[in-house]
C-alpha positions as CSV (number, residue, x, y, z in Angstrom):
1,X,174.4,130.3,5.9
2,X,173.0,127.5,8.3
3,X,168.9,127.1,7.4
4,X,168.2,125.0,10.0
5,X,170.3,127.4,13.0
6,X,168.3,129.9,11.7
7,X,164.8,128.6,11.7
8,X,164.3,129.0,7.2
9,X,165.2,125.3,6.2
10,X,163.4,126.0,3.0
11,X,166.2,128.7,1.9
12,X,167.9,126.3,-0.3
13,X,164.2,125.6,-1.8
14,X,164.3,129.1,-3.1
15,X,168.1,129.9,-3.4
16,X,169.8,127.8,-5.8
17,X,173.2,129.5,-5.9
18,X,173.9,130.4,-2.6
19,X,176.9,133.0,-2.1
20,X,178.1,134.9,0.9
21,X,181.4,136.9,1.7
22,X,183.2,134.1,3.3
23,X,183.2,132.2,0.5
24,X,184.0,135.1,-2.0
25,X,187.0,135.9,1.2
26,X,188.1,132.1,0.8
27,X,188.2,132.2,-2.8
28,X,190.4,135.2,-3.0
29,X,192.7,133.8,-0.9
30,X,192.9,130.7,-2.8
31,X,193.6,132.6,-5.6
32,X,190.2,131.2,-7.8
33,X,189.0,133.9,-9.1
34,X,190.3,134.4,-12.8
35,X,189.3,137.7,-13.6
36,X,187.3,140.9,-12.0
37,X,183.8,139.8,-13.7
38,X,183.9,136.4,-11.5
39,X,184.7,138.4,-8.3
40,X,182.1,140.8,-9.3
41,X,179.5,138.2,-10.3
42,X,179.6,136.6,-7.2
43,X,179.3,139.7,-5.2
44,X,176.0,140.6,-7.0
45,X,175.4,137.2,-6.4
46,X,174.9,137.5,-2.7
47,X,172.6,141.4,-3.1
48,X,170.5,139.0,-6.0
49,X,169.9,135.9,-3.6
50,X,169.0,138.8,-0.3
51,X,166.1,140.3,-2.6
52,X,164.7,136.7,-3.9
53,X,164.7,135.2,-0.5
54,X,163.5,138.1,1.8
55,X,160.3,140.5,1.6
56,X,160.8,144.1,1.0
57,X,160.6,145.9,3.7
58,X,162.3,143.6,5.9
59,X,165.4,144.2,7.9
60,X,167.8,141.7,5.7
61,X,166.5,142.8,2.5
62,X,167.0,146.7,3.8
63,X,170.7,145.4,4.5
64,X,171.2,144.3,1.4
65,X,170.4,147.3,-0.4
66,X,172.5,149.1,2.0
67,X,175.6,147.5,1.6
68,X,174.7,147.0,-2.5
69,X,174.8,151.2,-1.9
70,X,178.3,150.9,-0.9
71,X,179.3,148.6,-3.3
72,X,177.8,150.4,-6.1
73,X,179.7,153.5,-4.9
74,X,183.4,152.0,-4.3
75,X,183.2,149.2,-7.4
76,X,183.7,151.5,-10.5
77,X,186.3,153.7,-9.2
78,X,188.2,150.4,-7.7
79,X,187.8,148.7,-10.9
80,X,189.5,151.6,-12.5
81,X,192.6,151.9,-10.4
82,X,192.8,148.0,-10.8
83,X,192.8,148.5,-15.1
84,X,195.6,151.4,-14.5
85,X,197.5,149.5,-11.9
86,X,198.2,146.8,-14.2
87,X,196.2,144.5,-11.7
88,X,193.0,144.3,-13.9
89,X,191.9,140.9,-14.6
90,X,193.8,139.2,-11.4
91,X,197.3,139.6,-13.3
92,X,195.9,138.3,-16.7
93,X,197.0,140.8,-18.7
94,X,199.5,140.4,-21.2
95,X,203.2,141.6,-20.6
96,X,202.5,144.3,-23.0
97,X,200.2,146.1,-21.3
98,X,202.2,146.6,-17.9
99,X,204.2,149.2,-19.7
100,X,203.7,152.4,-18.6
101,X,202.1,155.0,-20.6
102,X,203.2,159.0,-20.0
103,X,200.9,161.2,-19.9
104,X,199.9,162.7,-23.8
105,X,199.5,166.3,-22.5
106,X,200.2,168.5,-19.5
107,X,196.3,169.4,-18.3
108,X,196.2,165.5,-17.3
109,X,196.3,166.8,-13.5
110,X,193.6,169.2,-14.3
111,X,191.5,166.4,-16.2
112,X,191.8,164.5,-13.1
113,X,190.5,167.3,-10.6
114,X,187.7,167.6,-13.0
115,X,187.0,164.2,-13.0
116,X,186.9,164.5,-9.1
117,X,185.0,167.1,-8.8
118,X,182.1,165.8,-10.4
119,X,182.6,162.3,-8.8
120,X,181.7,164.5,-5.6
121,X,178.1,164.8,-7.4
122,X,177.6,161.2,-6.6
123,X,173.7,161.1,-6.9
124,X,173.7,162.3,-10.4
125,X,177.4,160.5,-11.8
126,X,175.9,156.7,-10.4
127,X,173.9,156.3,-13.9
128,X,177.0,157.6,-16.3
129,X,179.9,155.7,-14.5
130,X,180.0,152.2,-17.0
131,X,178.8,151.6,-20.2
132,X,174.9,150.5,-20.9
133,X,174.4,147.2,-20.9
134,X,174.2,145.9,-24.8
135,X,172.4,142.9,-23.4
136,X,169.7,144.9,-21.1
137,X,169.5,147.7,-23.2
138,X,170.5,147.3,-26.9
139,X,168.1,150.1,-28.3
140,X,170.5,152.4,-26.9
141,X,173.0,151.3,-29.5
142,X,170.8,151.5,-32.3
143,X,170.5,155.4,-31.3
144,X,173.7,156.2,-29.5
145,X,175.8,156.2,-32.0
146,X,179.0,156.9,-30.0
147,X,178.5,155.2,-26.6
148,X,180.6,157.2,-24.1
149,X,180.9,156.6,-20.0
150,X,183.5,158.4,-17.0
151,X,184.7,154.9,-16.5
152,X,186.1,154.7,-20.4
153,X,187.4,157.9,-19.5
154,X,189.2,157.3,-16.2
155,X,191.2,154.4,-18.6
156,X,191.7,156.5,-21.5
157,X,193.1,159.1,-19.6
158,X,195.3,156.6,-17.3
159,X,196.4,154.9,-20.6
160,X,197.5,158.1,-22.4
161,X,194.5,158.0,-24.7
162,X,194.1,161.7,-24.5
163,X,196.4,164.1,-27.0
164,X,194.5,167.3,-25.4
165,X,192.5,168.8,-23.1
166,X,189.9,169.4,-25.4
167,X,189.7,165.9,-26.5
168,X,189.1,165.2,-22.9
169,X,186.3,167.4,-22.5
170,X,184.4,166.7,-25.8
171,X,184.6,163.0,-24.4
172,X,182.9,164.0,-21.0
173,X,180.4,166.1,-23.0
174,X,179.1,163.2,-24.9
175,X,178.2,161.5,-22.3
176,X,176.1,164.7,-21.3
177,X,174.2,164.9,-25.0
178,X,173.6,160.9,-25.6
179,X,171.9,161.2,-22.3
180,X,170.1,163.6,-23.4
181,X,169.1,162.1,-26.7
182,X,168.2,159.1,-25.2
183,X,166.7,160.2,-22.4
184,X,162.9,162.2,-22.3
185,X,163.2,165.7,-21.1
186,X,162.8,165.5,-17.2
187,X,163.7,162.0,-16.8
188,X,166.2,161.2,-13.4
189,X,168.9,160.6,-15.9
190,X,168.2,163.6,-18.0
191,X,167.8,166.4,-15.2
192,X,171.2,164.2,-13.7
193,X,173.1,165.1,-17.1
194,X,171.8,168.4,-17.0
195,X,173.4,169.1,-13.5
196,X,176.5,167.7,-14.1
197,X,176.8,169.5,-17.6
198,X,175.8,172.9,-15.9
199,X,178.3,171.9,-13.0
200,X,181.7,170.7,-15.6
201,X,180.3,174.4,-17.5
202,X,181.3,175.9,-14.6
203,X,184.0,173.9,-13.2
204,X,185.7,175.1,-16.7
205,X,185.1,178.6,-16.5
206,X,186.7,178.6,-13.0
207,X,189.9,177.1,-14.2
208,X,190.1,179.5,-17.0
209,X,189.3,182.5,-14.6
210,X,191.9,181.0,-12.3
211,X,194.7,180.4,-15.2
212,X,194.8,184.1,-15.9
213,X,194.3,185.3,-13.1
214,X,198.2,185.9,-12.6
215,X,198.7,187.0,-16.3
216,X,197.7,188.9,-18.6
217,X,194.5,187.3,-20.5
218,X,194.1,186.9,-24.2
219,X,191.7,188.5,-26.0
220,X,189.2,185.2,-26.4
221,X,189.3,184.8,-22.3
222,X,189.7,188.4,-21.7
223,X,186.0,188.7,-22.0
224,X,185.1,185.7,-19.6
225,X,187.2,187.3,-17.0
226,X,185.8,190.4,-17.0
227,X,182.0,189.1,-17.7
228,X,182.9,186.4,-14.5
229,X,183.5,189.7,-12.4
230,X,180.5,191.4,-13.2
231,X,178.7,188.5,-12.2
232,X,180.5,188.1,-9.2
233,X,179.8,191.7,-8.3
234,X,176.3,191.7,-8.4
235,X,175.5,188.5,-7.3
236,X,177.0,187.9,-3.8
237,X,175.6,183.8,-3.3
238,X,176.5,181.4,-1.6
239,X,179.7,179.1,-2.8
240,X,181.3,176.0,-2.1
241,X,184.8,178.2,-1.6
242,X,183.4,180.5,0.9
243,X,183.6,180.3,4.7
244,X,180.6,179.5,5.2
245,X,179.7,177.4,1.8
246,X,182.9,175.1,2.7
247,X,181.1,174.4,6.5
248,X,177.8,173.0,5.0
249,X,179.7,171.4,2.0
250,X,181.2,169.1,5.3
251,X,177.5,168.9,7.0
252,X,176.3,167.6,3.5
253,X,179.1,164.7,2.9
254,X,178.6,163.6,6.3
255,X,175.1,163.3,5.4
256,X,176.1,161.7,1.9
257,X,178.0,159.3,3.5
258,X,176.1,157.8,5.9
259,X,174.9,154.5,5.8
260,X,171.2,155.5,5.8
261,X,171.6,157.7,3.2
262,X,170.7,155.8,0.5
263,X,167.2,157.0,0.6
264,X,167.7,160.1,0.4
265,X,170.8,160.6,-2.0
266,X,169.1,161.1,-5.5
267,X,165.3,162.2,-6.3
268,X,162.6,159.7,-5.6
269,X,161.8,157.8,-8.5
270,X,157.9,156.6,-7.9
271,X,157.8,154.3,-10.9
272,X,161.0,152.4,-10.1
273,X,160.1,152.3,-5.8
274,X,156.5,151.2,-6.3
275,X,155.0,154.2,-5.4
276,X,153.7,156.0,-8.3
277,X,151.3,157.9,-5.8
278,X,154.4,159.7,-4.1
279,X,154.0,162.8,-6.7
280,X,149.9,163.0,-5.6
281,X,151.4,163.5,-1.7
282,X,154.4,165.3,-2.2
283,X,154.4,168.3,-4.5
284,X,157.9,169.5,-3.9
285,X,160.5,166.4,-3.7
286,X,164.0,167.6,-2.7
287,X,166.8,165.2,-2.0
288,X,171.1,165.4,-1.0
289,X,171.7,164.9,-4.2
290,X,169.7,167.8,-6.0
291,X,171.2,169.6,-3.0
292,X,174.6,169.2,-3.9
293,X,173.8,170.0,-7.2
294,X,172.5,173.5,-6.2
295,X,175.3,174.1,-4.1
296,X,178.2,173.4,-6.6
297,X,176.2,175.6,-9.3
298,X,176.1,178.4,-6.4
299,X,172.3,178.4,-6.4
300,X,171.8,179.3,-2.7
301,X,171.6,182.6,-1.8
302,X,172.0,182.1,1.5
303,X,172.7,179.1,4.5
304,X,169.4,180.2,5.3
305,X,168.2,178.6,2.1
306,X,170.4,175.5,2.2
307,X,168.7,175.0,5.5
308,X,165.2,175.0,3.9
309,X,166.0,172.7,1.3
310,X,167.4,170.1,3.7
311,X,164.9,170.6,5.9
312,X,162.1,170.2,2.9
313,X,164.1,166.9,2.2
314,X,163.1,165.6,5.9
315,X,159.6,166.5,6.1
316,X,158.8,164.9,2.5
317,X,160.3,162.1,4.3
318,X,158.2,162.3,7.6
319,X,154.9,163.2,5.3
320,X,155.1,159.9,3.5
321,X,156.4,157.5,5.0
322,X,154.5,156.5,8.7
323,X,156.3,156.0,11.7
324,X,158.0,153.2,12.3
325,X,158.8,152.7,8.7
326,X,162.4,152.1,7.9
327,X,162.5,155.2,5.8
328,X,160.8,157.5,8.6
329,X,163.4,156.3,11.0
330,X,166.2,156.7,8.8
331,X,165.0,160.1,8.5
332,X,164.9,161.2,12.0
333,X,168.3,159.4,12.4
334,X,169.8,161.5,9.6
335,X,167.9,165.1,10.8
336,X,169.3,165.1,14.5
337,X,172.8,164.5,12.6
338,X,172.1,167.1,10.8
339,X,171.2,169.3,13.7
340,X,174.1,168.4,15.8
341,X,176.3,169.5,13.0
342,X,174.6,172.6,12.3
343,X,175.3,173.7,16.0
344,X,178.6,172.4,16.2
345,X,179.6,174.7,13.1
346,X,177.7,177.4,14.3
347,X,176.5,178.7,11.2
348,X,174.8,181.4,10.6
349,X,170.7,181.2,9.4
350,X,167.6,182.5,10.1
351,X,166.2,179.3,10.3
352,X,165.6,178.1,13.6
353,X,167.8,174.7,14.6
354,X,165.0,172.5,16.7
355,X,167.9,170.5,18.6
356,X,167.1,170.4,22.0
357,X,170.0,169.7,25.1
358,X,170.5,166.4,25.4
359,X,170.6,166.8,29.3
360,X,167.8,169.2,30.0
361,X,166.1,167.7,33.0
362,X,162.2,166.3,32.4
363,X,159.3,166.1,34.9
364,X,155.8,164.9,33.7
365,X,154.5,163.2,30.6
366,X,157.2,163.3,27.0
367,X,156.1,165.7,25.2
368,X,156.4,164.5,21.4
369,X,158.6,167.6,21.1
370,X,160.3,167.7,24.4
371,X,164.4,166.8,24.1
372,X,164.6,163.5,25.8
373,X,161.7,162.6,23.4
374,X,164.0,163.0,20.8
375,X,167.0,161.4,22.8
376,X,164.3,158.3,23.0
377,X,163.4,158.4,19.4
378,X,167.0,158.0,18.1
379,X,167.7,155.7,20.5
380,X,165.0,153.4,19.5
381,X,165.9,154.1,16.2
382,X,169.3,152.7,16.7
383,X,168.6,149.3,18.3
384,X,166.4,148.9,15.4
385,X,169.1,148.8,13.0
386,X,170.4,146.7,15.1
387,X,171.1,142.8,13.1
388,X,169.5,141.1,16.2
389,X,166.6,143.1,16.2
390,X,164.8,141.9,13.4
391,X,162.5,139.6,15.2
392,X,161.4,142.6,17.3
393,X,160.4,145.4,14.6
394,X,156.8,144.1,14.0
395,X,153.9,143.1,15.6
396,X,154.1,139.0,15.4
397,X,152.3,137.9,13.1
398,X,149.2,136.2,14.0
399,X,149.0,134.2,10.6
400,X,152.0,132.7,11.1
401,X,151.9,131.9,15.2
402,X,148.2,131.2,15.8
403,X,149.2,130.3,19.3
404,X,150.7,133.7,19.8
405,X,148.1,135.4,21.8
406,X,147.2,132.1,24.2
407,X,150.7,132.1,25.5
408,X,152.1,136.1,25.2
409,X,149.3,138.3,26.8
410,X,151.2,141.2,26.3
411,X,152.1,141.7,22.8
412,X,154.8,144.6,22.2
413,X,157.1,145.6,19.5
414,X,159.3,148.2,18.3
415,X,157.2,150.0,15.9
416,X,154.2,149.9,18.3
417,X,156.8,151.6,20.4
418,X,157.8,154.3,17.9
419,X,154.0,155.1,17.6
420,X,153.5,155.5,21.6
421,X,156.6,158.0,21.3
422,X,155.0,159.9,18.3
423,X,151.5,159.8,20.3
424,X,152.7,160.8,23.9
425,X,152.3,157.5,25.1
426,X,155.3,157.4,27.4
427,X,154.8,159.1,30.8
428,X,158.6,158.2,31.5
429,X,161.9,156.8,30.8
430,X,160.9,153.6,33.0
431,X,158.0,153.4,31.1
432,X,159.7,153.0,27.8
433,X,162.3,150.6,29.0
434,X,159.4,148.2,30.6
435,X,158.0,148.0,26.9
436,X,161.8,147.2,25.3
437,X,162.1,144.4,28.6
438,X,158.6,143.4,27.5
439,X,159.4,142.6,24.0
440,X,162.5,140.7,25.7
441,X,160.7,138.5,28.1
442,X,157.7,137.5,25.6
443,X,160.5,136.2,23.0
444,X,162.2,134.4,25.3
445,X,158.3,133.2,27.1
446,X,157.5,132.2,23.7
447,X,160.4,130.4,22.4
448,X,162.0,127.2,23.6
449,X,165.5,127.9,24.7
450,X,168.1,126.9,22.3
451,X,166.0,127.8,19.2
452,X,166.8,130.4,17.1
453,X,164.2,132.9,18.3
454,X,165.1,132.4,21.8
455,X,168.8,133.0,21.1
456,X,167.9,135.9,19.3
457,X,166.1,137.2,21.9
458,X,169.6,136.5,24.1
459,X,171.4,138.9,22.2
460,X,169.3,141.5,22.2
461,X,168.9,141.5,25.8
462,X,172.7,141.7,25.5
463,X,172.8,144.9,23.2
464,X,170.4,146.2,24.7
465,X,171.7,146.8,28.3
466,X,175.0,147.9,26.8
467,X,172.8,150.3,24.5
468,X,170.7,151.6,27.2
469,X,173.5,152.1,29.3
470,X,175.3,154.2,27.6
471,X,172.0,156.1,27.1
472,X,171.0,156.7,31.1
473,X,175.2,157.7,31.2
474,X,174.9,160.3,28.5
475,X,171.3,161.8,30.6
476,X,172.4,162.4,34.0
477,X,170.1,164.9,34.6
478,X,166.6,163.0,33.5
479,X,163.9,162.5,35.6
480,X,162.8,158.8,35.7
């Protein structure tokens, strides 16, 4: 971090622990780090220092939770492998625990399959994947009276913990009933215990359908068998095994996955965001994660119905959050990804896929629903994420620059843009690259060279031509 290259000398001011991933990359290397908590510490150190320093909203701050997302994700289940590896602690274990432990019992594959399966639920397993903090929390100990988690369970079971499978299972199904004891009726954390309860209910029934299925059952699981098949027989949904169920199982992890995602993965909580007027606007949330949830329990009757949950998910999205909102543009990012894949798989639904061809030729005004609109939209919505564009997002603020409008008599910026492209501004593609040169040639009008902002403005002229390059390639047909 260099304040005074980047134009914020009063960052050290406000940030009194600075921390960034070169230095946690040269500590590592230098062997400093004396145990997984100080590697860890200083990791949240960084996300802790992004939030204090820059306002919501902004494009830094939106990084940070991004890449805390990832972290949040990949940490517990690293962590894990490090304590079963013998590599917990940076080596500073004793001697007697690098002995290796057998397995207690012979379902320990099964355990583990289990264990991945609802790991795939990753929206709803975030809140139950280490203990709760004694220090943030410590009611919960005065009512919980034993505290269980899926990362005490990953070590148990890699240290041999477990004598039986059943011992295994009464351990994941305590985390399932403190949650619920703790938790209200309805809460995010209750309704996410209540999904993955349902989802290990059924997860266990399979197996036990699937054991016997090439011998002859017993009386106590003769009955499950038989009362699986009549349910099987008159109820002919949608599941995650099944041609089609394994196609949108793909579409949905893609969706999972991506970076912008983190929005969308697990059910609004108004409270926690900010927004406790999101409930007043939208009357029927829906989010990947619930998703998932309904698709592993076999919910969906149909694609069809998938389809409309997904699509329910994108429009709550569009409804509340304005354009040019990082949220809104996130969403449209994620929906033609969505699209793309829907047609690529060829799936079968009655409801109608709204992707366009990319190289349908255009004459006239964009129509807000025309298919190079929708080329333009995603492409503004990429250079946006882009990490030189932040300058460029908002209008400048006025406040800040009083000098602003003498010197730049035509103010433009990317979210002004997004709005033209909502409103049927554009009359062309020329017309909407003379705005994204406009923004160019006002930063670098405005700013000195070799200050930040004029540097800034450098390399987004850069990216930009590379970017909108690739865009005109990828169009040959368009009318400009």
């Amino acid at each position: 971090m260099d304040p005074a290259a980047q134009n914020i000398p009063h960052y050290y001011d406000i940030i009194k622990n600075p921390m960034d991933f070169q230095t946690i990359r040269h500590k590592l290397d230098k062997k400093k780090y004396k145990s997984l908590s100080e590697f860890e510490s200083d990791i949240r150190l960084i996300f802790s220092n992004c939030y204090l320093f820059n306002p919501p909203q902004t494009q830094p701050y939106i990084s940070g939770q991004i890449i805390e997302a990832l972290f949040e994700k990949e940490w517990p289940l690293l962590k894990m492998k490090l304590v079963a590896t013998d590599q917990s602690e940076f080596k500073s274990l004793s001697q007697s625990s690098k002995t290796k432990i057998p397995n207690a019992f012979p379902e320990v594959k099964e355990c583990r399959e289990v264990l991945d399966f609802l790991y795939s639920m990753e929206a709803d397993i975030v809140h139950f994947q280490k203990p709760v903090d004694k220090d943030k929390l410590p009611i919960y100990y005065e009512i919980i009276e034993h505290p269980m988690d899926f990362g005490s369970i990953e070590r148990k079971l890699s240290m041999g913990e477990y004598r039986s499978y059943s011992e295994f299972k009464d351990d994941v199904q305590l985390i399932f009933s403190n949650a619920k004891k703790f938790n209200e009726k309805g809460s995010i954390i209750a309704d996410s215990a209540e999904r993955l309860s349902t989802a290990f209910k059924g997860r266990v029934m399979d197996s036990i359908v699937s054991d016997t299925s090439n011998q002859v059952p017993s009386s106590a699981s003769r009955s499950i068998v038989k009362s699986k098949q009549k349910e099987s027989s008159r109820d002919n949904r949608l599941t995650v095994n099944s041609t089609e169920g394994k196609k949108i199982m793909k579409i949905l992890s893609k969706l999972q996955s991506h970076h912008l995602a983190i929005y969308f993965n697990a059910p609004v909580d108004p409270i926690a965001a900010g927004i406790p007027e999101y409930r007043d606007i939208i009357s029927d949330p829906m989010d990947f994660g619930t998703i998932k949830s309904k698709l592993m329990n076999n919910e969906y009757p149909s694609v069809s119905q998938f389809c409309k949950d997904i699509e329910l998910t994108f429009s709550n999205c569009f409804k509340f959050n304005p354009p040019g909102d990082p949220v809104h543009l996130a969403g449209l990012e994620l929906r033609d990804l969505y699209l793309k894949e829907m047609k690529s798989l060829k799936l079968d639904t009655e409801v109608p896929l709204t992707l366009n061809q990319d190289t349908q030729k255009e004459s006239g005004p964009l129509s807000p629903k025309s298919p190079l609109t929708q080329s333009l939209r995603n492409f503004l919505n990429r250079i946006m994420m882009l990490d030189v564009a932040t300058l460029f997002l908002y209008p400048v603020s006025i406040i800040e620059y009083p000098d602003y409008p003498e010197k730049i008599q035509y103010p433009m910026d990317m979210t002004t843009m997004s709005l033209k492209l909502e409103n049927d501004e554009y009359m062309s593609l020329s017309d909407f690259e003379k705005d994204i040169r406009l923004i160019i040639s006002n930063c670098l009008s405005y700013n000195k060279p070799g200050t930040y902002g004029y540097r800034q403005g450098q390399l987004f002229q850069t990216k930009f031509n590379r970017e909108w390059k690739s865009f005109m390639t990828s169009l040959p047909e368009v009318c400009t």
